[in-house]
C-alpha positions as semicolon CSV with decimal commas, in nm:
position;residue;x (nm);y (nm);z (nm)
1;X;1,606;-1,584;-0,556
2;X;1,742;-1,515;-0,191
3;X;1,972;-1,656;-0,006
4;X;2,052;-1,573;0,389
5;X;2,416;-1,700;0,495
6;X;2,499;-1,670;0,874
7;X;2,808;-1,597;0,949
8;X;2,841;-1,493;1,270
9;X;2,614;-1,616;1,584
10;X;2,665;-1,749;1,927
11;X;2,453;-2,062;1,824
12;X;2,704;-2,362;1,700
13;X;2,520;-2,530;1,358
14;X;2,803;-2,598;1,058
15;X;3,089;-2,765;1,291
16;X;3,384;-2,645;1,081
17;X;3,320;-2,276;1,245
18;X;3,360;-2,069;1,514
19;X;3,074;-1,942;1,701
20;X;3,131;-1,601;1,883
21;X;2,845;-1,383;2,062
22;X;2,771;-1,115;1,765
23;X;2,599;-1,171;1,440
24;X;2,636;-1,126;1,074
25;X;2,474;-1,229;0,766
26;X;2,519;-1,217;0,396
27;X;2,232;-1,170;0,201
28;X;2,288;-1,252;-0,185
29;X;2,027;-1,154;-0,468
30;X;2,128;-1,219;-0,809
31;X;2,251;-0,826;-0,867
32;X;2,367;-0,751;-0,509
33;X;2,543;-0,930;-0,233
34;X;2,535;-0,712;0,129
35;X;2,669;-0,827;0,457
36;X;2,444;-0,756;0,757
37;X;2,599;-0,673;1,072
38;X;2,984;-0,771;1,141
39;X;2,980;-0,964;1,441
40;X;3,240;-0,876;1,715
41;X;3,576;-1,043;1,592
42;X;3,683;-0,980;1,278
43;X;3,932;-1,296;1,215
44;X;3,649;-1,531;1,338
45;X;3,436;-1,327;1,069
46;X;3,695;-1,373;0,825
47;X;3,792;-1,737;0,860
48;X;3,380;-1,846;0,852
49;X;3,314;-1,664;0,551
50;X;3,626;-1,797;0,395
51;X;3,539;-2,181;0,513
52;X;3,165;-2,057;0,340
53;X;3,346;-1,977;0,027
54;X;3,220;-1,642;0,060
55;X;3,504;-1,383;-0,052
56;X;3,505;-1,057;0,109
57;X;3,513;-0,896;-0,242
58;X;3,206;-1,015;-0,343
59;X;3,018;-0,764;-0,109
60;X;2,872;-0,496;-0,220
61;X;2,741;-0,303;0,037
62;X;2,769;-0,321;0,448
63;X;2,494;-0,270;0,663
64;X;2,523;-0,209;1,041
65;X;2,211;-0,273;1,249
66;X;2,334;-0,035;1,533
67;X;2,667;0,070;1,687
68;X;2,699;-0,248;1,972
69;X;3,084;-0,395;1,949
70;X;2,902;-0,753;1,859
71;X;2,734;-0,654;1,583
72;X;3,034;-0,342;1,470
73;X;3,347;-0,491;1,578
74;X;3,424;-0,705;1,271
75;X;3,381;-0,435;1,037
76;X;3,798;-0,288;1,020
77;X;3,895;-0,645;0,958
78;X;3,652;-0,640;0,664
79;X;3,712;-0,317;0,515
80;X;4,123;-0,438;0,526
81;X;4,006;-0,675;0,324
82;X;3,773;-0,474;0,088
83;X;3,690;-0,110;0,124
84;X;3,531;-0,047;-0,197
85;X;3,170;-0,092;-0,024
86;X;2,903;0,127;0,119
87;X;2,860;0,121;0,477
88;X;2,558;0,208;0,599
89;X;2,497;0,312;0,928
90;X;2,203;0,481;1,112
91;X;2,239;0,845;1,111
92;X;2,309;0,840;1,548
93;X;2,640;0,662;1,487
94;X;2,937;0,842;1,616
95;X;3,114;1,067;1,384
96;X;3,428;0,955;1,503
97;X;3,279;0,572;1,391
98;X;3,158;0,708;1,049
99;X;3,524;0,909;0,995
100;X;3,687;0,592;1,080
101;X;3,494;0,385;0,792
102;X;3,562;0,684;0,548
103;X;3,937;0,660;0,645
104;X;3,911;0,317;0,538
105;X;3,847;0,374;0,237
106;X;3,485;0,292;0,216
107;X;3,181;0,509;0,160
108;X;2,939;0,604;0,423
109;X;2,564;0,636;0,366
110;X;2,376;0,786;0,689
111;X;2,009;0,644;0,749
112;X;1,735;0,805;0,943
113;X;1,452;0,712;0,782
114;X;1,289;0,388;0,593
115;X;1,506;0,367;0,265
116;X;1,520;0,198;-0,069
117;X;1,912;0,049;-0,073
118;X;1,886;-0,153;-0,348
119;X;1,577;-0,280;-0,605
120;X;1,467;-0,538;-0,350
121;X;1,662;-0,415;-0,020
122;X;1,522;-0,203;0,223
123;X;1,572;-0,033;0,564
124;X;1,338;0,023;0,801
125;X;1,552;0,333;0,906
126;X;1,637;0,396;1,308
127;X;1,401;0,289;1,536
128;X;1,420;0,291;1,937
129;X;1,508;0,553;2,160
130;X;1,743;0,386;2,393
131;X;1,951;0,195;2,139
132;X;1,863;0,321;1,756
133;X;1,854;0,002;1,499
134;X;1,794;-0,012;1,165
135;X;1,681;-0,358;1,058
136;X;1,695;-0,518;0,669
137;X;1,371;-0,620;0,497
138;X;1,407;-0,777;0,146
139;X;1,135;-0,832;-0,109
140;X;1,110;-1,172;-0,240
141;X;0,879;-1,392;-0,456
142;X;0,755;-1,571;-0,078
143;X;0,737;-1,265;0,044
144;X;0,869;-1,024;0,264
145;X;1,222;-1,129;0,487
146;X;1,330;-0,908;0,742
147;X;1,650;-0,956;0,949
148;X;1,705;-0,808;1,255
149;X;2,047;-0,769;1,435
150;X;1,915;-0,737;1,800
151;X;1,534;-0,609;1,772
152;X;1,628;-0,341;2,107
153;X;1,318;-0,131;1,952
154;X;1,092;-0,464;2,016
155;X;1,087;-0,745;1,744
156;X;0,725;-0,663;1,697
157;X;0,739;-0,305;1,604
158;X;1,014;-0,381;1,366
159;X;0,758;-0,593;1,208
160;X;0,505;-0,341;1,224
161;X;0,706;-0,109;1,046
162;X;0,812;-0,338;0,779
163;X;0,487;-0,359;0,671
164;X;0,411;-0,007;0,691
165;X;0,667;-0,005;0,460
166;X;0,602;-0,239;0,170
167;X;0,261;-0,380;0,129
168;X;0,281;-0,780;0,131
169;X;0,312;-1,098;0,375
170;X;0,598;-1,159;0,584
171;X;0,747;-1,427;0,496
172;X;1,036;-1,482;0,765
173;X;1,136;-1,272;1,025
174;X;1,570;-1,390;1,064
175;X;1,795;-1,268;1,348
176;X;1,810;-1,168;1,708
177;X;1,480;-1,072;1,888
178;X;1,607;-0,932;2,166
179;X;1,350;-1,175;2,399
180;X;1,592;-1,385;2,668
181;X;1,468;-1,321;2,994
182;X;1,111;-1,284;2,918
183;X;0,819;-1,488;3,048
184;X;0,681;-1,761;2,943
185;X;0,363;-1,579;2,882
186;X;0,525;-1,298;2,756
187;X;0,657;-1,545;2,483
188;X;0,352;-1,688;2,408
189;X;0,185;-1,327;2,386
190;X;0,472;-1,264;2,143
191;X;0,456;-1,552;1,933
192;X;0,090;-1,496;1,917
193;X;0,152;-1,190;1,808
194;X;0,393;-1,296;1,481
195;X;0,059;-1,501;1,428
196;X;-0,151;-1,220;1,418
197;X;0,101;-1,019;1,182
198;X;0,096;-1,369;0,926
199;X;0,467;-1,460;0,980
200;X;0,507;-1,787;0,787
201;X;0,878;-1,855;0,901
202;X;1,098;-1,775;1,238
203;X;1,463;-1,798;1,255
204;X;1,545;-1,664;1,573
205;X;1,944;-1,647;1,655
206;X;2,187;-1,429;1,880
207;X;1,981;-1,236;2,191
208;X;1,663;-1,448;2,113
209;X;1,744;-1,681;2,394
210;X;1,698;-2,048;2,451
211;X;1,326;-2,035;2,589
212;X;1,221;-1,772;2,313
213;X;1,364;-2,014;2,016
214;X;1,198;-2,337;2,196
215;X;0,868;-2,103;2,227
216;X;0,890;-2,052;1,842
217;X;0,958;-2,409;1,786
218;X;0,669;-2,520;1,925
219;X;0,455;-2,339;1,792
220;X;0,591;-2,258;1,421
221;X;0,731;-2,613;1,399
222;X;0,837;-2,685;1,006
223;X;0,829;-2,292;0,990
224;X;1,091;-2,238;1,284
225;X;1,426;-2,280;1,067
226;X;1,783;-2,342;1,172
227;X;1,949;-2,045;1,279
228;X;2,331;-2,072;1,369
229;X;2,658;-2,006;1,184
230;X;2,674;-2,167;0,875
231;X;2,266;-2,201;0,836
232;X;2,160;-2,093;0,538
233;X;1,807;-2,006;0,422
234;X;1,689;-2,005;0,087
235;X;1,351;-1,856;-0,063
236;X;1,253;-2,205;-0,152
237;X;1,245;-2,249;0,213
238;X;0,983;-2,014;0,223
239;X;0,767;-2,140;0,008
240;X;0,793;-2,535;0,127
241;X;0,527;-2,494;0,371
242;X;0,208;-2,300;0,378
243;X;0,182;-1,981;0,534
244;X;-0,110;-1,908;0,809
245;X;-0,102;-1,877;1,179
246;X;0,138;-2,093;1,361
């Protein structure tokens, strides 16, 4: 079983935390626990996951979807807390960044390719030109869930490559998609699109923006889930409704 806490977002959802623009997530299997992406404060990281009841020592491992302060700048504040992890962090990440989290205490692991991190846990590896991102895809009994920090290499080709990677449906696609500002028919060729890749369930967060998560509500319905600090999203979830074409 899976379970997706969010910790960190700019979209308000569990009242007894603080929203902050950023995002994080903690991603619990039954053998391994990994926090994905930081957000940009580190106390406001700290106090949600604490009101959570999620202990910074239960993390196992640390994954950084790519080097913006929103999704980075929580990390020392973490690692003060508990440094016996593995960070990993795209290969294009500064070496003064990556001597930093070794200082720390913490061990670095350096991705450039699509990766096996754990027996279910996988990275897509850096994508993008402009702003390298590595986003998470996990693989579940409903299927395939891949989290995104900020989708800059295009929400789409992340899915793309996920399923280049591992052979199966997508069963949610969680995070930030990177899509404020666009069109209205560039959000309907976009959430057409997730239909044509057989995305069962959207929780769009952070950079989606408010006209890209209304977009997705519409059409997913049911299938759009809560996405804000403090939503959570099991794998029942995924399996509630039936997949197909929104």
């Amino acid at each position: 079983m899976m379970r997706i806490t969010i910790v960190c977002d700019n979209n308000a959802h569990d009242r007894r935390l603080q929203t902050q623009w950023g995002f994080a997530c903690v991603v619990q299997l039954q053998d391994t626990t990994i926090l994905f992406d930081t957000g940009g404060d580190g106390s406001i990281l700290l106090s949600n996951m604490q009101r959570l009841g999620i202990e910074p020592r239960q993390i196992d491992m640390v994954v950084l979807s790519h080097i913006h302060t929103d999704h980075v700048g929580g990390l020392p504040a973490f690692l003060a807390e508990n440094h016996g992890v593995i960070v990993v962090v795209p290969a294009s990440f500064p070496r003064a960044f990556k001597e930093e989290v070794g200082s720390a205490g913490a061990q670095v692991k350096e991705i450039s390719r699509p990766e096996q991190l754990t027996a279910h846990i996988f990275t897509t590896g850096e994508l993008g030109r402009t702003v390298k991102e590595q986003s998470l895809v996990v693989d579940t009994q409903a299927g395939l869930a891949i989290i995104t920090g900020c989708a800059h290499p295009g929400v789409i080709r992340v899915i793309e490559e996920a399923k280049r990677l591992l052979d199966g449906k997508v069963a949610l696609v969680l995070g930030g998609f990177h899509l404020a500002g666009k069109s209205q028919r560039e959000l309907a060729e976009i959430v057409e699109r997730f239909g044509e890749l057989g995305v069962s369930h959207v929780a769009p967060c952070h950079c989606s923006g408010d006209a890209a998560r209304a977009a997705f509500r519409q059409a997913y319905r049911e299938r759009c889930l809560t996405a804000g600090v403090g939503s959570v999203v099991h794998t029942r979830d995924l399996e509630m409704a039936a997949p197909g074409r929104p």
